[in-house]
C-alpha positions as MATLAB code, in Angstrom:
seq = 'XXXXXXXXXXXXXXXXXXXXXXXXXXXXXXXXXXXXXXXXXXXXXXXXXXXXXXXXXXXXXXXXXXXXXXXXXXXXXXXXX';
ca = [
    -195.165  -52.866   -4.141;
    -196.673  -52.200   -7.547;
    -196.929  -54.917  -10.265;
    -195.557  -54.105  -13.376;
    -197.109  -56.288  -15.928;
    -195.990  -57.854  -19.008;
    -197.723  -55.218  -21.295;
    -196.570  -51.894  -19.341;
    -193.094  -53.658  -19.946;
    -193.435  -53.928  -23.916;
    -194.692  -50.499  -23.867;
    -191.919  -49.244  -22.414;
    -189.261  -51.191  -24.081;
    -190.828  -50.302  -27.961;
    -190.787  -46.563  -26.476;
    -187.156  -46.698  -25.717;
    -186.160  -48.736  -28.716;
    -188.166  -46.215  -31.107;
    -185.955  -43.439  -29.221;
    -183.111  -44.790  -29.500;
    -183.418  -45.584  -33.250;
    -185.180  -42.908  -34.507;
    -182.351  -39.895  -34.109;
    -181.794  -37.418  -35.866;
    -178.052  -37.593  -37.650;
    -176.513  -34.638  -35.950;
    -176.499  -36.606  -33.061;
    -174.639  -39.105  -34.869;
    -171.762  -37.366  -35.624;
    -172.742  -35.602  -39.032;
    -172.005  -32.470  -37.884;
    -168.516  -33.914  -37.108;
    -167.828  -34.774  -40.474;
    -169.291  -38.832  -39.812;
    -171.158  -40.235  -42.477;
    -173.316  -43.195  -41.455;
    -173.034  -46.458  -43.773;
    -176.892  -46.213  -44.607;
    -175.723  -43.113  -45.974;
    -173.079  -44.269  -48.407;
    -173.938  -46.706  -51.543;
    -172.324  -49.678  -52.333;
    -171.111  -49.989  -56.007;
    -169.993  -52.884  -58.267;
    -168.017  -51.466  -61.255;
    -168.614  -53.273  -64.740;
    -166.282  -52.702  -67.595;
    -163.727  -50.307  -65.643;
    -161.011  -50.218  -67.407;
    -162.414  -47.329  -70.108;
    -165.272  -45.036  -69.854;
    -166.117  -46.981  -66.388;
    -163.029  -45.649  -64.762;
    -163.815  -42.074  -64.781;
    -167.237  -42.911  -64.125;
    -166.409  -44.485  -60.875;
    -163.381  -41.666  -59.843;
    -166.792  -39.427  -59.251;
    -168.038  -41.885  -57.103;
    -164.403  -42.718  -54.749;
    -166.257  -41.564  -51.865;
    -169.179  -44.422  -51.746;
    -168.407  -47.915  -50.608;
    -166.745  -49.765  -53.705;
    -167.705  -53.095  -53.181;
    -166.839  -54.845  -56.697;
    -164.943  -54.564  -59.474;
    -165.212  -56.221  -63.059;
    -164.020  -56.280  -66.791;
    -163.094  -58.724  -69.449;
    -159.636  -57.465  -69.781;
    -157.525  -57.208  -66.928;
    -154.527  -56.031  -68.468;
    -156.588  -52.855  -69.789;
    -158.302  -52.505  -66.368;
    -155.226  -53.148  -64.552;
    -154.531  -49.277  -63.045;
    -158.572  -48.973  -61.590;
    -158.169  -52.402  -60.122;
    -154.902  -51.060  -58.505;
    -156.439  -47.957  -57.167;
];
C-alpha cells in the first residue's frame, strides 16, 4: 500500500479547486444565454425621479439594488417599476 502524504494531498486538492474555478464562461452557460452575477453590476439610483430615470432605463438589465430621491411623489413611477 502506498502512503499518500499530507502534502501530495494539498497538491492535489489546490489542483482540482484551481480547475474547477478557473472555467472558462461557455461552460457556464453563456452560450445559453446565462449571465453569471460577477458579470452583472449592482446599482443604487440617486435622484430618480428626473434625469436619473432615463439614466437607469439603460441600465434595467444590471442588478438594481437601491433606489433614492428626496421627493417621492415625483419619483413615484421609477420606484414602481
Amino acid at each position: 500500500m502506498t502512503s499518500f502524504s499530507r502534502r501530495d494531498f494539498l497538491k492535489k486538492a489546490v489542483i482540482g479547486t484551481a480547475g474547477i474555478t478557473i472555467v472558462p464562461n461557455s461552460v457556464l452557460g453563456k452560450s445559453f444565454g446565462h449571465t453569471s452575477p460577477s458579470d452583472k453590476l449592482n446599482i443604487a439610483g440617486i435622484g430618480v425621479g428626473g434625469v436619473g430615470s432615463r439614466n437607469l432605463a439603460n441600465m434595467e438589465t444590471e442588478n438594481i439594488v437601491a433606489l433614492c430621491d428626496v421627493d417621492w411623489g415625483y419619483a413615484a413611477n421609477m420606484f414602481n417599476k
